[in-house]
C-alpha positions, 0 to 999 in steps of 0.5 A: 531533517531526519528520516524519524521527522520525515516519517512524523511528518508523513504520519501527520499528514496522512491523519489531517488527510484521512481525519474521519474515515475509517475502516470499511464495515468497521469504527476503526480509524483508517490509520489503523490500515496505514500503521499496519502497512508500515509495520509489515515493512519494518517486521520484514525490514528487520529480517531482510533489508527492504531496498530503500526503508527511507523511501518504503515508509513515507510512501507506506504512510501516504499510500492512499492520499492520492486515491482516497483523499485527493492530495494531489502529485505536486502537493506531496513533491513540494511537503515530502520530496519528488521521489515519495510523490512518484511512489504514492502516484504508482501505488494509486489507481486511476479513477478514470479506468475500467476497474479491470485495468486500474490495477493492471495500470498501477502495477505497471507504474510500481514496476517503474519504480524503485523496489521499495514501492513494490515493497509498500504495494505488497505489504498493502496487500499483505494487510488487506488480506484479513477476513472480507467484509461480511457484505462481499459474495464468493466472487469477489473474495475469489477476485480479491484473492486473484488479484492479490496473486496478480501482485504477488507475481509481478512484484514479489520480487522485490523482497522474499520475506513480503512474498512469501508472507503474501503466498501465506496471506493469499493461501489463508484468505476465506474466497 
């Protein structure tokens, strides 16, 4: 199989798993938020090689399937290979952990990893960073922001153009 079915492969199995929701405090499909991470790696792709696309674009794809839909680690190893199931499970927080550690946790895991899931983590960010939700108080915009320079500094690394596309995000965001 081409890396072109891999990613329509990828695509479709994300939107069975994510059928239903949408954006928080929006109609919007919750694909929106994928297509949005895939396309932040691809823009920086094309000016800076992002270590690893094969890998960067399944594990963009299905970045949440895990956390928010239950798929299980084996479930993704058997449809999209070991690696894409290693990357996602990084990118995943850890439900039973304190909210202060999860993402602490999470990052340290994606640093386990090759450096096109620190990619696929930063390109998140980079997409999560637009206007907060209305219902949000100033301290936790302030968190949001925090934690986003939190990943910037562990993982911007991995690739120039992401990070300083994050550094103008985090710089930009209404905390």
């Amino acid at each position: 199989m081409n890396d072109d079915d891999d990613w329509t492969d990828a695509w479709r199995f994300a939107a069975e798993h994510h059928h239903g929701q949408t954006l928080p405090g929006s109609e919007l499909s919750y694909l929106t938020h994928l297509g949005s991470v895939v396309l932040e790696l691809l823009a920086a792709h094309v000016v800076e090689p992002v270590p690893d696309i094969e890998l960067a674009v399944p594990c963009a794809i299905l970045h949440d399937c895990i956390e928010d839909q239950g798929v299980t680690h084996a479930e993704l190893a058997s449809r999209f290979g070991v690696r894409v199931a290693d990357g996602v499970a990084a990118l995943s927080k850890h439900p039973a952990l304190p909210k202060a550690e999860a993402m602490t946790d999470s990052l340290s895991r994606i640093q386990a990893q090759p450096k096109a899931v620190w990619c696929v983590k930063l390109a998140d960010r980079i997409s999560n960073l637009i206007p907060p939700p209305a219902h949000w108080d100033a301290a936790k915009r302030r968190a949001y922001r925090e934690e986003a320079r939190l990943i910037l500094n562990r993982l911007g690394a991995a690739h120039s153009g992401l990070a300083a596309r994050l550094r103008t995000r985090i710089e930009g965001y209404d905390a």
